[in-house]
C-alpha positions as CSV (number, residue, x, y, z in Angstrom):
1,X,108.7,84.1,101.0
2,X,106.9,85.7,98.3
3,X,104.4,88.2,99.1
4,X,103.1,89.1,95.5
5,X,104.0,86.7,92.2
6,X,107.7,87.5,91.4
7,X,108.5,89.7,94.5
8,X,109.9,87.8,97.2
9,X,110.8,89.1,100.9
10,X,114.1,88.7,102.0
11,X,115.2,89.8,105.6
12,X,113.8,93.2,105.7
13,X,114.4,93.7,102.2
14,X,111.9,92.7,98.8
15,X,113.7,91.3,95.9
16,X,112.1,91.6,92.7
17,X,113.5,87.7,90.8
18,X,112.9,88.4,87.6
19,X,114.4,92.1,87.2
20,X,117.1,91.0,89.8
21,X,116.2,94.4,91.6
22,X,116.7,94.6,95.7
23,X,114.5,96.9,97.4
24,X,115.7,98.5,101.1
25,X,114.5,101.3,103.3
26,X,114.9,103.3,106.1
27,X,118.3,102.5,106.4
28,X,118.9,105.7,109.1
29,X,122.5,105.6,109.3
30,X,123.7,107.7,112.2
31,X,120.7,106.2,114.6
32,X,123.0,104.7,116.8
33,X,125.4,107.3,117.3
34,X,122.3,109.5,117.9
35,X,120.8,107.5,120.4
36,X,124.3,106.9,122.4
37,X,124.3,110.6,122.5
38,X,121.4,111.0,124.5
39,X,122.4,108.8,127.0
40,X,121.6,105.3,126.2
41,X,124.3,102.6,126.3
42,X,123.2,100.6,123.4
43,X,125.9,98.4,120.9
44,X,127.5,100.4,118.0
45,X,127.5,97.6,115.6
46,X,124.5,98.4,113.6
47,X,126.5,99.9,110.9
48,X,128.4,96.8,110.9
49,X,125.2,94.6,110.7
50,X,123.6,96.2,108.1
51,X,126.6,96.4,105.8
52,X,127.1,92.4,106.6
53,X,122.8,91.8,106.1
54,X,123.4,93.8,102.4
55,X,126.9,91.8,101.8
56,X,125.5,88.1,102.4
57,X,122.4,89.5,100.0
58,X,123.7,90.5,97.1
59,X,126.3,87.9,97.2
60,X,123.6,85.4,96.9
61,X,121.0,87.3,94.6
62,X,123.1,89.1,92.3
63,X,120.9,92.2,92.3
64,X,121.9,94.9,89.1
65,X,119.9,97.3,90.8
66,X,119.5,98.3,94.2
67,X,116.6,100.9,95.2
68,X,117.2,102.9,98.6
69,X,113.2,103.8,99.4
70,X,114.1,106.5,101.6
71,X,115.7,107.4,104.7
72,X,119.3,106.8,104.3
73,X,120.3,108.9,106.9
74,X,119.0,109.6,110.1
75,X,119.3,113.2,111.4
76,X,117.3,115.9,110.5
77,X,118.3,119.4,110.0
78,X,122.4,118.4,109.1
79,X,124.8,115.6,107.8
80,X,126.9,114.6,110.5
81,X,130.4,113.7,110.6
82,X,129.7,110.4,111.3
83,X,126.9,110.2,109.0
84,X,128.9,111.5,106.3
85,X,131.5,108.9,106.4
86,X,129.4,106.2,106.6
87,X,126.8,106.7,104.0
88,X,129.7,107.7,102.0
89,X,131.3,103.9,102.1
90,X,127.8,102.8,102.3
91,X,127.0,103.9,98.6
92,X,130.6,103.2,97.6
93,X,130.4,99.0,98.9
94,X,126.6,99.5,97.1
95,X,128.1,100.7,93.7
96,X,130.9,97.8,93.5
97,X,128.0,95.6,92.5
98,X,125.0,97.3,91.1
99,X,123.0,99.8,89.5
100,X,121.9,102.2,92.8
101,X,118.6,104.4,92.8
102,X,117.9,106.6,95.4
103,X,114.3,107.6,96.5
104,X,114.5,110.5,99.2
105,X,112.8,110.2,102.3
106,X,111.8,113.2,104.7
107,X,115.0,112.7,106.8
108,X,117.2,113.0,103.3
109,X,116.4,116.8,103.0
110,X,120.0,117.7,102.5
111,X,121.7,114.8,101.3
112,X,122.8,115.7,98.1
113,X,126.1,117.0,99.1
114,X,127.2,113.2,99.6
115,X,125.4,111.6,96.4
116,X,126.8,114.8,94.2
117,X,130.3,113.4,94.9
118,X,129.4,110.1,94.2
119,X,127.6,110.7,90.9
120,X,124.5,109.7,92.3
121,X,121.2,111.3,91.8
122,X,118.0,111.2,94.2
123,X,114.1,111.1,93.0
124,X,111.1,110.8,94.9
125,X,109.5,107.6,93.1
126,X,110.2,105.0,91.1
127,X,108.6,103.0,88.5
128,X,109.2,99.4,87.4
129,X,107.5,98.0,84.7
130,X,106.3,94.2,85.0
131,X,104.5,91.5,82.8
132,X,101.3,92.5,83.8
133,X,101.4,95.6,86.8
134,X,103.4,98.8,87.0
135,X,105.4,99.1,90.5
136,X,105.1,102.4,92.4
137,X,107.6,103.0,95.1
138,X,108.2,105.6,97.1
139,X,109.2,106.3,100.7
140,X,105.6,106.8,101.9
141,X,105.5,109.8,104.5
142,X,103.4,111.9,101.2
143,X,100.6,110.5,98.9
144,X,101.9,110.8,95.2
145,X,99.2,112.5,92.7
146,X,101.6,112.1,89.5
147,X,100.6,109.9,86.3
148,X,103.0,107.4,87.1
149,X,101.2,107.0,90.4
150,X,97.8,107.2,89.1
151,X,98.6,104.3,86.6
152,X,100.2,101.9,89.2
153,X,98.9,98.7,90.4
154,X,101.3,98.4,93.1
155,X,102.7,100.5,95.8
156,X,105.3,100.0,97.8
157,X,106.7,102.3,100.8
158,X,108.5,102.1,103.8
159,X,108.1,105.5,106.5
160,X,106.1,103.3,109.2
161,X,108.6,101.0,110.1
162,X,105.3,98.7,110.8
163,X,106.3,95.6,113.5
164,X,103.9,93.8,115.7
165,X,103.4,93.6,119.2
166,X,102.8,89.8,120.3
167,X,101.8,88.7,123.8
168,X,102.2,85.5,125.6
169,X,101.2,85.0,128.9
170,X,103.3,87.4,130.6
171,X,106.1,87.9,127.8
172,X,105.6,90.6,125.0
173,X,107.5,91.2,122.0
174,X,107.5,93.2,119.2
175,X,108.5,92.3,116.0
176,X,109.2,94.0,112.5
177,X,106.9,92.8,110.3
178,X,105.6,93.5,106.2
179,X,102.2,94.5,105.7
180,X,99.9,94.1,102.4
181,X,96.5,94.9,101.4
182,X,94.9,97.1,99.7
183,X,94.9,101.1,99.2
184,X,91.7,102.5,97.2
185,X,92.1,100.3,94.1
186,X,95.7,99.6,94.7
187,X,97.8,96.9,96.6
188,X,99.7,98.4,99.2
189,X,103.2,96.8,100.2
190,X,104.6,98.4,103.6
191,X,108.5,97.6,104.3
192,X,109.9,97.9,107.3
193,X,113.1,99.8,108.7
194,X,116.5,97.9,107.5
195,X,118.1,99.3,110.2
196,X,118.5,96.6,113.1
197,X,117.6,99.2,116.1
198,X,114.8,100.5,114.4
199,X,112.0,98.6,115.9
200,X,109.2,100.7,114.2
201,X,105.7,101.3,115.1
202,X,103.7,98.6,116.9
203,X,100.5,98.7,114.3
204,X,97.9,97.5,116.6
205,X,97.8,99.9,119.3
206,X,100.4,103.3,118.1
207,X,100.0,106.3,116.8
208,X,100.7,105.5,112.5
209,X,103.0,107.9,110.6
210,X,101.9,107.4,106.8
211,X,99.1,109.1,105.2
212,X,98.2,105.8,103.5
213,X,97.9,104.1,106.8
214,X,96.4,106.5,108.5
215,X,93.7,107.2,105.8
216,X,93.1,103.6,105.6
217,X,92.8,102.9,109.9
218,X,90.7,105.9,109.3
219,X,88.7,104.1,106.8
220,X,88.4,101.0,109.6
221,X,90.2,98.5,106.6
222,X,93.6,98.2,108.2
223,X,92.6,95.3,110.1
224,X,92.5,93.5,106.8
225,X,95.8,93.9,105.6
226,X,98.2,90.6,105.6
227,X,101.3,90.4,108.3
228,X,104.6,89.1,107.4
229,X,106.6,88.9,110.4
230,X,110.3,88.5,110.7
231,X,112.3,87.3,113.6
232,X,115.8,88.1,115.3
233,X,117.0,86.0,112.3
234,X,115.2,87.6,109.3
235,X,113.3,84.7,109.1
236,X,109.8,84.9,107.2
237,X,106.7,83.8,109.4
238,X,103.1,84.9,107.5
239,X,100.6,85.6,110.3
240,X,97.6,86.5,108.2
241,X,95.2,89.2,108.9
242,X,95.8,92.1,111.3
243,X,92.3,91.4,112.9
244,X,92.3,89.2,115.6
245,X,96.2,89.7,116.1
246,X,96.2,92.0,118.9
247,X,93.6,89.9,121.3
């Protein structure tokens, strides 16, 4: 489904057809051994599931680049030994196909150990240049004030994790979902987590993470930002406006 002319959302990822550019985020590999660490007896197969998502993907698109918009890994504070292995054959599968770009999140503080030995290098924006608009993406959990930022028409981030919380009858469920709208005098593109546990934050009733979103709830416009929900299958469903979802 496209969301904005050229940029198409696919799965929890954005795909950008013309520049043959896939965009993922808050990928937080080492969640799940995290989580069964404290206790909770949850599958181990997210790894696995996001390596098959990424596989099926580029074997269909073809992407030459590959932009990582933050949070690769998941702890804070240290790069685990489980993390370390896996981000390090994550990157590897990544490089046997494309171009990879790496935007650092705030849970990538000391990641560069693993991308130094890969010859990888780690920013915190980038810029693509279209027809008509300049692209802006960065992870999201700061607001940019570089000329690069300034200039963009477009922003995209990740950070939130936004998903919806849907109600009927008695059942509830939340799903991940895309958000657009717009940011001051820019349009605002909000990914969700690629990583298959990672719910996120149900916009309509939790606390929000992201400076953008909280300056704009703040600014009472958030209920006029577009949802783009996807279900268990990664399949595309656009629900319109926020207002008038959570009643």
């Amino acid at each position: 489904m496209e969301i904005i002319s050229g940029i198409n959302i696919i799965g929890p990822s954005l795909f950008f057809e013309k520049e043959k550019i896939l965009v993922i985020g808050d990928v937080h590999i080492g969640q799940e051994n995290s989580i069964h660490k404290m206790g909770f007896n949850i599958p181990l197969n997210q790894f696995k599931l996001i390596n098959e998502f990424l596989e099926n993907v580029v074997e269909e698109l073809k992407p030459k680049t590959i932009i990582i918009n933050g949070d690769l890994k998941h702890d804070f504070g240290k790069i685990t030994n489980d993390e370390w292995d896996k981000i390090t054959l994550f990157l590897k599968n990544l490089k046997k196909y494309s171009k990879v770009i790496i935007i650092g999140g705030n849970h990538d503080k000391i990641l560069e150990p693993i991308i130094d030995k890969l010859d990888l290098q780690m920013s915190s924006y980038h810029k693509i240049v279209l027809e008509n608009d300049f692209v802006y993406i960065t992870h999201g959990d700061i607001i940019p004030h570089d000329l690069d930022y300034v200039t963009s028409n477009i922003i995209i981030i990740g950070h939130e994790h936004p998903a919806i919380k849907l109600k009927d009858n008695n059942r509830v469920e939340i799903f991940k979902s895309f958000l657009k709208g717009k940011y001051k005098d820019k349009t605002l593109i909000v990914m969700p987590s690629l990583n298959p546990i990672s719910e996120g934050t149900d916009i309509l009733s939790q606390k929000l993470l992201s400076p953008f979103l909280k300056e704009i709830k703040n600014n009472k416009t958030l209920g006029y930002f577009e949802a783009y929900i996807l279900d268990d299958k990664n399949k595309v469903y656009f629900f319109g406006k926020l207002k008038g979802l959570g009643d």
